[in-house]
Phi, psi and omega in degrees: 000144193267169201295327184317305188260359163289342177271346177295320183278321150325311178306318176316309207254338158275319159337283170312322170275333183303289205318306180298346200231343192117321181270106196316171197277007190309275173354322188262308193294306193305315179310276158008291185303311202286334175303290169324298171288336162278335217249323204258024181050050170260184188311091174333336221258345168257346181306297194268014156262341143314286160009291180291288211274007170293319230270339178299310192281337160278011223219011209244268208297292190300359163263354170313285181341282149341276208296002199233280198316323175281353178266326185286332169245050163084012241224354160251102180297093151347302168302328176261010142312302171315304196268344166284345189300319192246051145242333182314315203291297191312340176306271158347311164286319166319321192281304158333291178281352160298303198287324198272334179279336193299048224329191180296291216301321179284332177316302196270343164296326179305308180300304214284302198297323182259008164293317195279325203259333178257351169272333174284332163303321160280028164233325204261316148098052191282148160225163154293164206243134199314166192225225221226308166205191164281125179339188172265197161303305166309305175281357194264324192270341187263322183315320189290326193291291216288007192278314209281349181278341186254282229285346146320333172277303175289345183051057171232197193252038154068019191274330171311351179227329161315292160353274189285336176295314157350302210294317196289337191257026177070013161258156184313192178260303172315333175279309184273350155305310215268312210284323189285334131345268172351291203285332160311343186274262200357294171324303172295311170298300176304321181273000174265319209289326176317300189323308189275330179258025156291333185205056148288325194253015164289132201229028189222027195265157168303134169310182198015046203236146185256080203052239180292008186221102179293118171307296164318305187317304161334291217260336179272315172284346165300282162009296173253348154332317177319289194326290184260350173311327220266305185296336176284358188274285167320322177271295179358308195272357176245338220225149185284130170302307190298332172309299173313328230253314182280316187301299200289270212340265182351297188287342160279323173306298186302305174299329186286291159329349167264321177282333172282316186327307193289346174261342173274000000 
């Protein structure tokens, strides 16, 4: 099957799971990608950090989306968008040139350990217990660098950590959904431009590739992701939440374990 349309097909299918469960689609797409791209013969030594800043850069487009929906029905604190943004960005570029410094092995055990850690958070469905409002400045600025500094590293849209610091701050679940949306653009933008000028000087990259971001991959899964995020939103409101929630735990267990199998 050609890579194209294997990338069409990923978008789809994250898509559909971002919408039905809430969680971006970073989780699904990166594993995926190093599959693809080893197949399509690139450099090993670069597969999963393309990966990471493909997967940041599809992740550019579907929270504009997220975040203008979740803004049309009230659902985005704004003010805690404002003061966490600029340690998320610093995060983010930090994670990036971290991520860019890194060999393969250690790289993908991070992933593989937080693939594992977020699929037992859906089986288990743990949260933290409310605490009193939001930190200050200061705490509000080291959280976004650690939000924004792991999901770079991991190449996801930060709702698996945003998520629960809300929840920890007294806010709904709709506020913190909502709010977390938001705060995926910061992510996405600052961890794909780290991405891209992590492997600007890089010579061993695939044509049409933007320092640390295969373009194409990009432009096939942003594309239909649009798409099917709004139908994975809709079968949420038909189809049982808790099967699903087990089935992807199950489907992350599986993507991770596969990808730990390739380091032994």
């Amino acid at each position: 099957m050609h890579p194209f349309i294997l990338y069409l097909l990923t978008g789809a299918v994250a898509g559909l799971l971002a919408g039905m469960l809430g969680v971006g689609g970073g989780l699904i797409i990166v594993p995926i990608l190093t599959f693809i791209f080893a197949a399509s013969g690139f450099a090993p030594d670069y597969i999963l950090h393309l990966a990471l800043g493909t997967s940041l850069a599809t992740i550019t487009v579907t929270s504009i989306s997220s975040a203008r929906a979740h803004h049309r029905h009230g659902a985005v604190n704004w003010e805690a968008v404002r003061r966490i943004a600029p340690g998320i960005a610093f995060g983010c570029l930090v994670g990036a040139w971290v991520a860019a410094q890194l060999d393969i092995r250690p790289l993908k055990w991070l992933f593989v350990a937080f693939e594992f850690y977020v699929g037992t958070q859906m089986l288990l469905r743990f949260a933290p217990h409310p605490h009193r409002s939001f930190p200050g400045t200061l705490g509000m600025s080291l959280m976004g660098t650690a939000i924004g500094l792991l999901s770079s590293l991991v190449g996801i849209g930060g709702g698996t950590l945003s998520v629960p610091f809300m929840l920890y701050c007294n806010r709904s679940m709709r506020e913190a959904v909502g709010t977390s949306s938001a705060i995926g653009l910061p992510i996405a933008v600052f961890g794909s431009l780290g991405y891209i000028a992590s492997g600007w000087h890089l010579e061993q990259l695939p044509p049409y590739s933007l320092g640390l971001v295969y373009l194409p991959a990009a432009f096939g899964i942003a594309f239909v992701s649009l798409f099917t995020a709004p139908w994975g939103a809709k079968l949420a409101h038909r189809l049982p939440v808790a099967l699903l929630r087990k089935f992807f735990a199950v489907l992350l267990y599986a993507l991770g374990a596969k990808m730990a199998l390739s380091l032994i």
